[in-house]
Residue, then its C-alpha position, 0 to 999 in steps of 0.5 A: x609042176x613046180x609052183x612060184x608062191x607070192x611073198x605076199x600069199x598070206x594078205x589073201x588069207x586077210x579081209x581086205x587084205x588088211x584085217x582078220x576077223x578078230x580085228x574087225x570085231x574089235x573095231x566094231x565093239x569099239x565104235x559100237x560101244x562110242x555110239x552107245x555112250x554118244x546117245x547115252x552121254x550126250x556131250x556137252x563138253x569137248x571132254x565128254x565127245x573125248x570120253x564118249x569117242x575114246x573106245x571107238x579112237x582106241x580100237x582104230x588105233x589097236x587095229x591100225x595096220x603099220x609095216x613090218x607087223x599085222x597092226x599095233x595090237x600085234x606089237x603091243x603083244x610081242x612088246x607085252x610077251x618080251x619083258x614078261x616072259x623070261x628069256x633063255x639065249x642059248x648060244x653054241x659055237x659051230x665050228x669048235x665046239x658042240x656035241x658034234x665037234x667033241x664027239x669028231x675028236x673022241x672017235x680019233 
């Protein structure tokens, strides 16, 4: 009874094998606040449809899936959390030194 797991078992987890519930809701605030502003600012201009789809646009961007990671707001996130917290490297040598190796050389 041994069991093969997919490496993409995971996507099953995901709506349409793509977004997660909060994905889905920030894009739909982002285009339901556009339409918002579409009815209340009509545009006249080409610069007022840019300010008026502008929040829709952005959350597609946010929510756009890109290899390697979940989607854009996922990296802008690891990005964010990389240069703002700080970082410690711990690095030990495993074959000369360590608690393990000096600890082989005090027991002979």
């Amino acid at each position: 009874m041994n069991y093969l797991i997919p490496a993409n078992s995971k996507k099953s987890m995901l709506i349409f094998s793509l977004f997660t519930w909060f994905d889905l809701i920030l894009f739909a605030s982002g285009v339901g606040l556009s339409l918002l502003l579409l009815v209340i600012i009509s545009p006249s201009t080409l610069w007022g449809a840019v300010i008026d789809l502008a929040p829709g646009l952005i959350c597609g961007l946010l929510v756009m899936p890109i290899p390697n990671y979940h989607n854009l707001r996922i990296v802008l996130m690891d990005v964010y959390w990389f240069f703002t917290n700080r970082q410690r490297f711990i690095w030990k040598g495993w074959c000369a030194s360590g608690e393990y190796a000096s600890e082989e050389t005090e027991q002979k």
